[in-house]
Structures are given as structure tokens and as C-alpha cells.
N, C-alpha and C positions, 0 to 999 in steps of 0.2 A: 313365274315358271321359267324355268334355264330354258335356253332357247338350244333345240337337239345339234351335235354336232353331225356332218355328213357320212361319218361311219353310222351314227347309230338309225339313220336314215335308211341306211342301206343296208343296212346289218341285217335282218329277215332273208329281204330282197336276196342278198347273194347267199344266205343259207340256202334260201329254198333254190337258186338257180344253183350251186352245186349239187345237193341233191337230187335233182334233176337230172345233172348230169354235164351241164355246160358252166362249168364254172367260171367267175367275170375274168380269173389272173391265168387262164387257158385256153386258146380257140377250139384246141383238142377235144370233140364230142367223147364222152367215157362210155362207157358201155351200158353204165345204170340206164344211162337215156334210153335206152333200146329197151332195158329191163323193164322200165315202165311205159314206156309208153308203147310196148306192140301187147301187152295183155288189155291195155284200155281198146286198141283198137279193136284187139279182137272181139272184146264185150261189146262195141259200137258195132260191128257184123254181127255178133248175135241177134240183138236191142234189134236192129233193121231185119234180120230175118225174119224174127217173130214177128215184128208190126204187119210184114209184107201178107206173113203166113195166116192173116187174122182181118187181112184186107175185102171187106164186105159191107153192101151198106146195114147189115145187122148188126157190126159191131165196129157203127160208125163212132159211138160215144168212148167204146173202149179205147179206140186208135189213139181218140184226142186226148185221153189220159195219159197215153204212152208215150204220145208227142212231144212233152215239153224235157221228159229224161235224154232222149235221143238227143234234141237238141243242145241241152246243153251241154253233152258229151263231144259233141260234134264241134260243137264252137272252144272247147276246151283244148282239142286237138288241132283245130285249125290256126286257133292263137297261138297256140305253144309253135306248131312247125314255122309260121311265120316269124317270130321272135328268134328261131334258131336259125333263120337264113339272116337274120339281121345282128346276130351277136355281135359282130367287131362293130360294128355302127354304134351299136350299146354301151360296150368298153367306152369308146372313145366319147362320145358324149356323156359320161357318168365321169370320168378324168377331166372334161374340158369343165362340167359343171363343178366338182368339187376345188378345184383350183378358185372357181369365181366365191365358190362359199368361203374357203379360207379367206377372200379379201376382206369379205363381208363381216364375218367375225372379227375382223383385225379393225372394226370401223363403230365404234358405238351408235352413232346416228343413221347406219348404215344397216344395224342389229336392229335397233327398236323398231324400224322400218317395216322390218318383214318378220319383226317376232309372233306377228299373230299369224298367219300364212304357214310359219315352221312348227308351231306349237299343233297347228290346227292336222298340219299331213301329216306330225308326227302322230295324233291321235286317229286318224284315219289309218295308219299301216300297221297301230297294232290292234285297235277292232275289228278291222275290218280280217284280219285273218281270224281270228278269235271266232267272231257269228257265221264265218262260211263254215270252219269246224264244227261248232257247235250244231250247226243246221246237217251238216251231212253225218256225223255222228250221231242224232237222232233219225235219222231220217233209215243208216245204214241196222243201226242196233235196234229199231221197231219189229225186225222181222222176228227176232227171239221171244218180245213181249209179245204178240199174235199168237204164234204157236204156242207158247204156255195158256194164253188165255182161252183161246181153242178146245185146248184139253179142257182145260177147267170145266168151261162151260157144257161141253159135248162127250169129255171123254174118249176125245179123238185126234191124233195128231198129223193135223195137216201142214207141210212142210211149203210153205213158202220161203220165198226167195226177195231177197229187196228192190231188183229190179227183172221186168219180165224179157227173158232170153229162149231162143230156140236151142236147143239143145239134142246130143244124137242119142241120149242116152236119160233115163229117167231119174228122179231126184224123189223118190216118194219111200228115199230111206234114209237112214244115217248118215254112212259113208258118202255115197256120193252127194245126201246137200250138202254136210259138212263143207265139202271139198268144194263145191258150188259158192257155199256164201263165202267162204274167208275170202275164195276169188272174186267174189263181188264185192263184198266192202274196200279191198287191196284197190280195185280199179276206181271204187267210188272216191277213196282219198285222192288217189291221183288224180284224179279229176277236178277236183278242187284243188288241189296243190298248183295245178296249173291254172286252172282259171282264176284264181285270188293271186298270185303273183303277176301274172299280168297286167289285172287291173291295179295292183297297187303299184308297179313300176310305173303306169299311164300317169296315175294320180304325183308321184313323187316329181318323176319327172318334167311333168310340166307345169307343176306349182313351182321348181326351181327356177324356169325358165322364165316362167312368170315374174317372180320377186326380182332377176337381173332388169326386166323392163321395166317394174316401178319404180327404180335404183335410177335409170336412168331419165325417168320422169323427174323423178325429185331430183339431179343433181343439175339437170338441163333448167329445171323451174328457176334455180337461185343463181344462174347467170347473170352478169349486171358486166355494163363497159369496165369493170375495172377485171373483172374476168374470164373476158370473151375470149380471151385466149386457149381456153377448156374446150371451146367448141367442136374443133379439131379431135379431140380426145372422146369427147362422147361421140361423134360420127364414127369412129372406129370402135369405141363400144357398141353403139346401136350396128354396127356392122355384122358384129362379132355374133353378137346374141340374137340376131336373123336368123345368121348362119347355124347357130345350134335351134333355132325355131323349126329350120327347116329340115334337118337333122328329125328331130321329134317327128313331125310329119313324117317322112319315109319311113320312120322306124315302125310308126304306129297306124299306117291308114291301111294296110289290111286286116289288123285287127280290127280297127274301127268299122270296117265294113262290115266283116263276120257281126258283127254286136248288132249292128243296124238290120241287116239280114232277119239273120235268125232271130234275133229279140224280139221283130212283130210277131212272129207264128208261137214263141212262149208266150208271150201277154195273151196271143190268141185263144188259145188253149186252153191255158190256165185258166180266163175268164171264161171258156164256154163252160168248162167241168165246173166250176166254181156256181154257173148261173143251173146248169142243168143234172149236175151229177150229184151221186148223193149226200146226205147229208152226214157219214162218217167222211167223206175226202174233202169238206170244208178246211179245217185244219190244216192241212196239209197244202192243200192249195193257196191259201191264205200265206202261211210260212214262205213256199216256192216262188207266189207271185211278187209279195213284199221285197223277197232278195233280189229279183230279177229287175223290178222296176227301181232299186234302191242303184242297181249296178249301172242301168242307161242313165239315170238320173246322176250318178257321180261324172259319169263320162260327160254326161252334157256339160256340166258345171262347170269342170275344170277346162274343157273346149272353148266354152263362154269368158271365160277369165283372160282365157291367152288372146283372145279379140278386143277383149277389153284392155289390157295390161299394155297390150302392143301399137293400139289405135291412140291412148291417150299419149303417148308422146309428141303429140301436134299440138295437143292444147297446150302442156305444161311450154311446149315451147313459145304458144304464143303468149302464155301469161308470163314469160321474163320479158325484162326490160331491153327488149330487143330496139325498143325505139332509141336507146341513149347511144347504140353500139354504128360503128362505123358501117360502111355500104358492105366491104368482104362479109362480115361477121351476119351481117341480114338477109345477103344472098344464102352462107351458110344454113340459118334458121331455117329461111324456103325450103332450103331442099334435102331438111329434116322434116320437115310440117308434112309434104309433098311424098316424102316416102313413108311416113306414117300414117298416111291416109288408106295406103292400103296393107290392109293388118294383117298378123299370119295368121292361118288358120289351117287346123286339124279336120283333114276332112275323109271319109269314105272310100278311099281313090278316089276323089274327083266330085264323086256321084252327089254327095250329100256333105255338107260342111256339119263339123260337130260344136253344136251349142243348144241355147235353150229351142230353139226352130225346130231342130233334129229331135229332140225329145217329143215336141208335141207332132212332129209327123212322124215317129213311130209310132204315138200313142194312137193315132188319126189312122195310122194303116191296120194296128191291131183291130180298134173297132170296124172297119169296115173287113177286113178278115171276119169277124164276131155274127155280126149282121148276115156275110154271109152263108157260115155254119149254120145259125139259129133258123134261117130259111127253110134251109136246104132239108136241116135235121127232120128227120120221122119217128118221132119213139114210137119202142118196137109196140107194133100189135094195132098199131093205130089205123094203116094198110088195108088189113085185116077186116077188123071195124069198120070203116067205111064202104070196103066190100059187101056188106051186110045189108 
């Protein structure tokens, strides 16, 4: 398979961030940005009015159904404004990193390297937008099939809506659900528009970053005294490629926090309705939580890579033949070994580093969130019963 070149890498990526509204070759916010994303917020104050409005322990099970839409809306909005404070950061790291791919291309041994790594994000940026559409286009178009079914069965058309909002005005007619769902489904795309572009710039970008430090693994491995003269050269590589490591991190650790955050209280949720609710919201639950856990599970992974990618530069270093090379060229090695010891990492702000760890203590706080709904829960009428 042709190994992608960094347009076509980024090609999605910068559609959808023009459409959006912050285009990569403009610092200039456009106005679309506004166009979309103040009707999602607004749908996010609905989403939260009605939860608020519904706030009782009688319809504790319902909240928790309601739960995992807010959230992800919430996290879709909070990634995307962060990414907007960080755009020239993005520019300039997406120019630094495509400069190091044209080397890389220009280098066969340098291609077969990391062709698996480019083959593999290439096919991650374009399914992965593909099943978020596919999932929120089912998800947004169910509310048609219900109400036809509805009728069928009852002869009665009850007008739902795809997500449950407070509203000043009633929907129990044409016109105004009409007018209700197209604006729901318009904020459900966006929603996803923003939250799949994030994550696949996460994914892109730090696999690229990645394959400059196995570059520099392999080229530091094949040092020998006849040319340790390199050495020099790859310290200001490995300097360089820190420096955009660390880039990566500022761009991306409020995001990574929102994910971490909120991610427990989706797994949470999703798993209570899933254990306790009924058995028509299986499906759907199943679908919601799979995407969600697929989403922490990429982040982990590629977090885990860049620890790994950036740590092993000590070894490759000490398996060259560092012993044949003079005293300058061995102090050099040191204190490459020495500063590869401590590897970059994506983390949280601070709070929590992103890798496999981070996955299994989200998964560790979701259960004990889980645990302590399933406690706490009374299904209704049971109260009641025991009153008796």
C-alpha cells in the first residue's frame, strides 16, 4: 500500500476545520464558527434545562439516560473552544511536522520505517469519521422511524424529538416539531463534526510525532566510530522533535482532560441504563458506549506510543557501538540516554498522564461511579412496598 502523503493526511482534517470556521491558511475566526456553534450551545442549555427540570429521585433512571447525550455535547464544545484558543500553535506544528515528512519521503529506508504507522492513521482518519456519521445519523434519523411506527401500531402520532430538550413552546404538531428536529439533528452533526475532528487531529498528530522519534531510534542504533560524527546531528534532532512533543502537549492537554473528565460519568451511565434500563435502550446503549469506550481507548493508545517511541531512544542508543567511539562521542551518548529517560508525555494538565494507566483508571472510576448509582438506585414503587 502507497504510504499517504501529508496533504492527504490532513486533507479531512482541514476541510472540516474550515467548515467549522477556523481555517489552517487563516488565524481570522469566520463567522460560520459562531453559526455553529452557538445553536449547539443553545441545544446544550436546553439538554441542561430539562435534565434540571426532571431532577427527582423518581426519575433517577431517566436523568441517567439523559446523561451521556449532555455529556458528550458538552465535551464536544469544550474540545472545540480549546483547539480555537490553540489554532496558531496547530498551524505551526502541522508546517513544522509536514517539512520533517517531506524528509521522510525523500528517504526509502526512512519510508519502510514508518509505512505501517502511516498506512495504519491513514485508515483511522477516514473510518473513524465515517462510524461517528454513521452512528449519529442513525441515532439523529430514528426519531422518523418511531413516529411512523407509532402510528402503525396505535394509530396515533406521537411526535418525538432525538434529543430531550426544555422548550417555551409545545411540539405536539407539525410545524413547530418540524422546526424542532431539523434544529436538532443540524446541532447533532455538529457535534460530531467537532468531536471526530479533534480526535482524529489527536490521533494524526501524534503518530507523526511518534515516527520522527523511531527515525531517530533507528538512525542513533547504526552509529559506529566511523560515524559518530552524526551524533551531533541527531541531538539537535532529538531536540527538535521534544520541542514539537511538547508543542503536542499544550495543544492537546485540555482536551485530554475534558475526555478524562467526562468520559467516567459516559461509561457511567451508559453502563447503569445498559444493566438497569430497559430492554428496547440495549441497542442503543451498546452502539453509544462501544463509540465512547473506542474514543478513550484510541487516546490511550496513541498517548502510550509517544512514551514508548520517545523512552526507547536510550536503548537504541546503547545498543550502538558506542564502545568503539572516542570519550567526546560517549559523553555525547550519556547525555542522550540521560535525557531519554525521561519521555514526553500527554497528559491531563498535569493531573493524569495519557496512556494505557489512564484508560484502566477511567475504566476504575467509571465502575466505582457504577457501584455507586446501583446502591443508591430505588426502582420506583419499591419504597412503597416495603412500606407495606
Amino acid at each position: 500500500m502507497d504510504i499517504p502523503k501529508f496533504e492527504e493526511l490532513l486533507k479531512q482534517i482541514k476541510m472540516n476545520f474550515w467548515l467549522m470556521g477556523i481555517p489552517f491558511d487563516n488565524p481570522k475566526i469566520q463567522i460560520r464558527y459562531y453559526v455553529l456553534l452557538l445553536p449547539l450551545s443553545l441545544m446544550l442549555i436546553e439538554e441542561i434545562a430539562f435534565f434540571g427540570s426532571r431532577m427527582s429521585s423518581e426519575n433517577f433512571l431517566e436523568l441517567t439516560q439523559l446523561a451521556p447525550c449532555i455529556c458528550i455535547g458538552v465535551l464536544s464544545v469544550l474540545k472545540i473552544l480549546a483547539l480555537t484558543v490553540k489554532r496558531q500553535k496547530i498551524y505551526e506544528l502541522t508546517q513544522n511536522l509536514e517539512c520533517l515528512h517531506k524528509i521522510i519521503l525523500n528517504d526509502t529506508r526512512k519510508t519502510e520505517l514508518v509505512r505501517k504507522n502511516l498506512v495504519l492513521i491513514k485508515f483511522i482518519t477516514k473510518y473513524f469519521f465515517v462510524l461517528n456519521a454513521v452512528l449519529i445519523f442513525v441515532y439523529n434519523f430514528s426519531s422518523p422511524v418511531i413516529i411512523a411506527y407509532n402510528y402503525i401500531v396505535s394509530n396515533e402520532v406521537q411526535f418525538v424529538l432525538p434529543y430531550a430538550v426544555l422548550l417555551p413552546f409545545k411540539t405536539d404538531s407539525w410545524i413547530p416539531w418540524l422546526i424542532v428536529y431539523v434544529y436538532s439533528i443540524f446541532c447533532g452533526f455538529t457535534c460530531v463534526l467537532y468531536y471526530a475532528t479533534v480526535d482524529v487531529l489527536y490521533c494524526v498528530l501524534t503518530s507523526l510525532v511518534c515516527n520522527n522519534f523511531s527515525l531517530i531510534s533507528f538512525k542513533l542504533q547504526k552509529v559506529n566510530r566511523n560515524t559518530a560524527h552524526l551524533l551531533k546531528e541527531v541531538v539537535k534532532e532529538q531536540q527538535y522533535v521534544l520541542k514539537l512533543a511538547e508543542d503536542l502537549e499544550n495543544i492537546f492537554t485540555a482536551p485530554n482532560l475534558f475526555n478524562v473528565l467526562i468520559g467516567s460519568v459516559e461509561i457511567c451511565a451508559l453502563g447503569f441504563n445498559l444493566m438497569i434500563g430497559d430492554l428496547t435502550q440495549i441497542p442503543g446503549c451498546i452502539l453509544f458506549l462501544s463509540s465512547v469506550l473506542l474514543q478513550i481507548l484510541i487516546m490511550s493508545v496513541f498517548g502510550e506510543n509517544l512514551i514508548s517511541e520517545s523512552s526507547r531512544i536510550a536503548e537504541a542508543a546503547f545498543l550502538c557501538k558506542w564502545y568503539e567511539m572516542d570519550q567526546k562521542s560517549k559523553k555525547t551518548i550519556l547525555t542522550i540516554m540521560i535525557r531519554s529517560h525521561k519521555p514526553k508525555k500527554l497528559t491531563a494538565y498535569k493531573f493524569s498522564v495519557i496512556g494505557y494507566g489512564s484508560f484502566s483508571k477511567i475504566i476504575s472510576t467509571s465502575w466505582s461511579y457504577f457501584t455507586i448509582l446501583r446502591t443508591v438506585y430505588t426502582p420506583p414503587g419499591t419504597k412503597f412496598q416495603d412500606d407495606l
